[in-house]
C-alpha positions in Angstrom: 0.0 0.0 0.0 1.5 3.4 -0.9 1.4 6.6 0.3 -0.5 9.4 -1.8 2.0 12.0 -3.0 0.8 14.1 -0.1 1.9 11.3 2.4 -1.6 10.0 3.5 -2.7 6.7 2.4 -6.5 6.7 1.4 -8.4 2.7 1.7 -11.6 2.2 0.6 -13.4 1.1 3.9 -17.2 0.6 4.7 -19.0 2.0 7.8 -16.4 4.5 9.0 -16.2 5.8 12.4 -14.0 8.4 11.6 -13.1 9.9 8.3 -10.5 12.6 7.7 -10.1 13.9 4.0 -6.3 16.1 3.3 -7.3 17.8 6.9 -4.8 19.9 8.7 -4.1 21.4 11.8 -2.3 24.5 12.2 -0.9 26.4 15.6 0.1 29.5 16.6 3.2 29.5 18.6 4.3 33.1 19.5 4.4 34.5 16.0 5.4 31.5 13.9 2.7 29.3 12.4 3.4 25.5 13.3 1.7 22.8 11.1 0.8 19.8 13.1 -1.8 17.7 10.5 -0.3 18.7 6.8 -3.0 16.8 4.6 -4.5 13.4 6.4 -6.7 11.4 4.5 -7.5 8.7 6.3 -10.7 6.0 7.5 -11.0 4.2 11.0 -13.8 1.9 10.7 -16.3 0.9 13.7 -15.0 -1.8 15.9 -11.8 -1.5 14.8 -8.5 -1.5 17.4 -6.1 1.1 16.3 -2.9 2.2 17.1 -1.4 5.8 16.0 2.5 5.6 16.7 4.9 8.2 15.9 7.8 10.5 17.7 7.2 13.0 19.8 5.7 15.9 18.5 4.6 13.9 15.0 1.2 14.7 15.1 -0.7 11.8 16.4 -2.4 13.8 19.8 -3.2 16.4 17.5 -5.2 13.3 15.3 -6.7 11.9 18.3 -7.7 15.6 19.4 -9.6 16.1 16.2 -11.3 12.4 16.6 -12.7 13.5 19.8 -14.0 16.7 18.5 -11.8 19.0 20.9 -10.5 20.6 18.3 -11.4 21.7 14.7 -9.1 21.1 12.1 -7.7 24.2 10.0 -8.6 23.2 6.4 -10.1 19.6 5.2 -13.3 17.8 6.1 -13.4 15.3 9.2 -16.6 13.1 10.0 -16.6 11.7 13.0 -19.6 9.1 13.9 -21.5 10.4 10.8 -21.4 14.0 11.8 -19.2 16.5 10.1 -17.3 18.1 13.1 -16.9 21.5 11.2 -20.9 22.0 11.1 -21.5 20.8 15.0 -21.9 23.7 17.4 -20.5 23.8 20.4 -23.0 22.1 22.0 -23.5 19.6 19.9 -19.7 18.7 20.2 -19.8 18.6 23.8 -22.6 16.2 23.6 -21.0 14.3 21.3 -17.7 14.2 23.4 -19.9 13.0 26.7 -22.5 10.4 25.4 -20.4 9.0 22.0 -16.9 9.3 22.6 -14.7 8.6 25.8 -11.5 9.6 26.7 -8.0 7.9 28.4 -5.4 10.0 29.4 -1.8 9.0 30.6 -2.3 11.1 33.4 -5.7 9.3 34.5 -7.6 12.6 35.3 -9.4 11.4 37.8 -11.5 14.4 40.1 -9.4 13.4 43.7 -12.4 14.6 46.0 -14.8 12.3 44.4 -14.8 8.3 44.9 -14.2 5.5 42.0 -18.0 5.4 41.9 -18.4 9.2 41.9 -15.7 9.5 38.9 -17.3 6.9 36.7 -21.0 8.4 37.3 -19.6 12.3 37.0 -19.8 12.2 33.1 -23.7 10.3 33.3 -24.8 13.2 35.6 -23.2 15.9 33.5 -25.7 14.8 30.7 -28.6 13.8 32.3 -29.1 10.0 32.8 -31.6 9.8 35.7 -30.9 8.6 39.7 -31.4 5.4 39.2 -29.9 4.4 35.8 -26.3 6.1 36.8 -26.4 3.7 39.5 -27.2 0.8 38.0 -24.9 1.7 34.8 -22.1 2.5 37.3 -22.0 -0.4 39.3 -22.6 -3.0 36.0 -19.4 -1.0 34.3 -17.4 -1.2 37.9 -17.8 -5.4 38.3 -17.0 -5.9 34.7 -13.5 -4.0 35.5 -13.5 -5.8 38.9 -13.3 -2.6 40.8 -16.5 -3.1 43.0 -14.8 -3.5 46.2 -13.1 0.0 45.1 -16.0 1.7 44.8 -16.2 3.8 48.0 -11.8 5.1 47.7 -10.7 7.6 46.4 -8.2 7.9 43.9 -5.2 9.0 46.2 -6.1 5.2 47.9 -5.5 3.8 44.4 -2.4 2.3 42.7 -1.4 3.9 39.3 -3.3 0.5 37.2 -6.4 1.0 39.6 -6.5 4.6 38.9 -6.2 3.6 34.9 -9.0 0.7 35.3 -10.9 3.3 36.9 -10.3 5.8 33.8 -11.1 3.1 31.6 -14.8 2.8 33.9 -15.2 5.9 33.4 -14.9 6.1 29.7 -16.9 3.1 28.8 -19.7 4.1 31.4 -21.9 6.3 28.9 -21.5 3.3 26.3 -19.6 4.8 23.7 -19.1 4.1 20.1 -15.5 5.4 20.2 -13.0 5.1 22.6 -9.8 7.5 22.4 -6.7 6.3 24.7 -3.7 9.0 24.8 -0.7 7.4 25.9 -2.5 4.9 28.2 0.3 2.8 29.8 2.9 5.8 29.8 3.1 6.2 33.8 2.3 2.4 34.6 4.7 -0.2 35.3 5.2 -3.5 32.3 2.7 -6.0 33.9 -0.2 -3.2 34.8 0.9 -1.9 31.3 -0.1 -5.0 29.6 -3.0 -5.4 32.1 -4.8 -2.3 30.8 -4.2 -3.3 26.8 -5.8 -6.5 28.0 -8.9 -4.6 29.6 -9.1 -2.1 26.3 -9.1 -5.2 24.2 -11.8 -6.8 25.7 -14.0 -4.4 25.4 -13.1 -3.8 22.1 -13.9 -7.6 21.6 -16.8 -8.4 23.3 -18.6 -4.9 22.4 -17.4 -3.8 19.3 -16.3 -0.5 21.0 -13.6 1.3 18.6 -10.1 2.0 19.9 -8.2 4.3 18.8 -4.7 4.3 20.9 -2.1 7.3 20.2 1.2 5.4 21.5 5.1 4.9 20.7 4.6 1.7 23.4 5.9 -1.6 21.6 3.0 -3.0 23.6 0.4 -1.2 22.3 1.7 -1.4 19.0 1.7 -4.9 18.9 -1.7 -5.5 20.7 -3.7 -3.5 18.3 -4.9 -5.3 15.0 -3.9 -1.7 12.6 -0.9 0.2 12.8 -1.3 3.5 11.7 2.5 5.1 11.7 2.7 9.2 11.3 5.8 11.1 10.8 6.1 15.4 10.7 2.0 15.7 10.4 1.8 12.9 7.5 0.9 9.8 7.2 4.4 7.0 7.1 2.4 3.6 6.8 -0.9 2.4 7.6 -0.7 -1.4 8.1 -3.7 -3.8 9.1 -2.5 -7.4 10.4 
């Protein structure tokens, strides 16, 4: 499979989750114009388990920023779950970010004053779900990632995988079509590393829940089923094994 003459490899793919055509994302730093995106054309189809690797500062946060609709890109078109992000308002985004689409981050960002069951429910109450299905979507999503007995600790109580699980919980309670994990195993040891690619993979498994990781960790790389490699904004190699 080669790359276009603009660097991005386009596949014909049915039922996309995300679809990018030649976007890219530009910055401000100071007075100089950084590009970050420089022409991706690219489709992630639902259920699939994805991988964006690359070096530090390539690009691929910036991708997985524009997937989650927390950022618009500066010239292209990007769909994401049938709706073109450049015509959503802000609203719509935001809803779209809390009920379709949930987030991992390396640093967990987990709210410290709340408990495990408090930080999975927090993005349910945001958007509405009533008393008595939080609870009962909470505590279903909390056995299934054996944190039940963890429920009433807060995260400070927590190792770093507990705090992750919990993240994951979190993510997966509003039952999202798309799942974004940033750097996911960056501040956990090798074995809790390779526990949390285990947990992402079987939810990717058993619900069909895309997974779209942004990582340079060999594990990662090697757990997910597509490799999607960008260098300097562009699109290196897109591999599916």
């Amino acid at each position: 499979m080669k790359p276009a003459s603009d660097g991005s490899v386009s596949m014909p793919r049915a039922m996309s989750c995300v679809r990018l055509r030649s976007v890219t994302k530009e910055y401000m730093l100071g007075k100089a114009l950084v590009p970050a995106l420089r022409g991706v054309t690219l489709d992630i189809d639902r259920g699939e388990l994805v991988c964006v690797a690359g070096p530090s500062g390539s690009g691929k946060t910036t991708l997985l920023h524009l997937m989650g609709c927390l950022d618009n890109p500066t010239a292209g078109e990007l769909t994401v779950l049938d709706k073109n992000v450049a015509e959503m308002s802000d609203g719509e985004a935001c809803r779209m970010r809390g009920t379709r689409i949930g987030f991992i981050f390396q640093s967990f960002s987990l709210i410290e004053v709340l408990s495990v069951f408090e930080n999975v429910e927090y993005p349910l109450l945001l958007h509405g779900w009533p008393v008595g299905g939080r609870r009962e979507r909470v505590e279903e999503v909390l056995a299934h990632l054996g944190l039940k007995d963890l429920a009433k600790r807060r995260p400070t109580q927590l190792s770093g995988g507990q705090r992750q699980r919990v993240a994951i919980a979190r993510a997966l309670a509003p039952n999202p079509d798309l799942i974004l994990a940033d750097e996911p195993t960056a501040n956990l040891d090798s074995t809790t590393g390779h526990d949390v690619i285990d947990w992402l993979s079987r939810l990717n498994g058993e619900y069909g829940i895309t997974i779209v990781f942004a990582s340079h960790d060999p594990k990662i790389i090697s757990a997910a089923r597509r490799n999607i490699n960008i260098v300097d904004g562009l699109i290196a190699s897109d591999v599916t094994l």
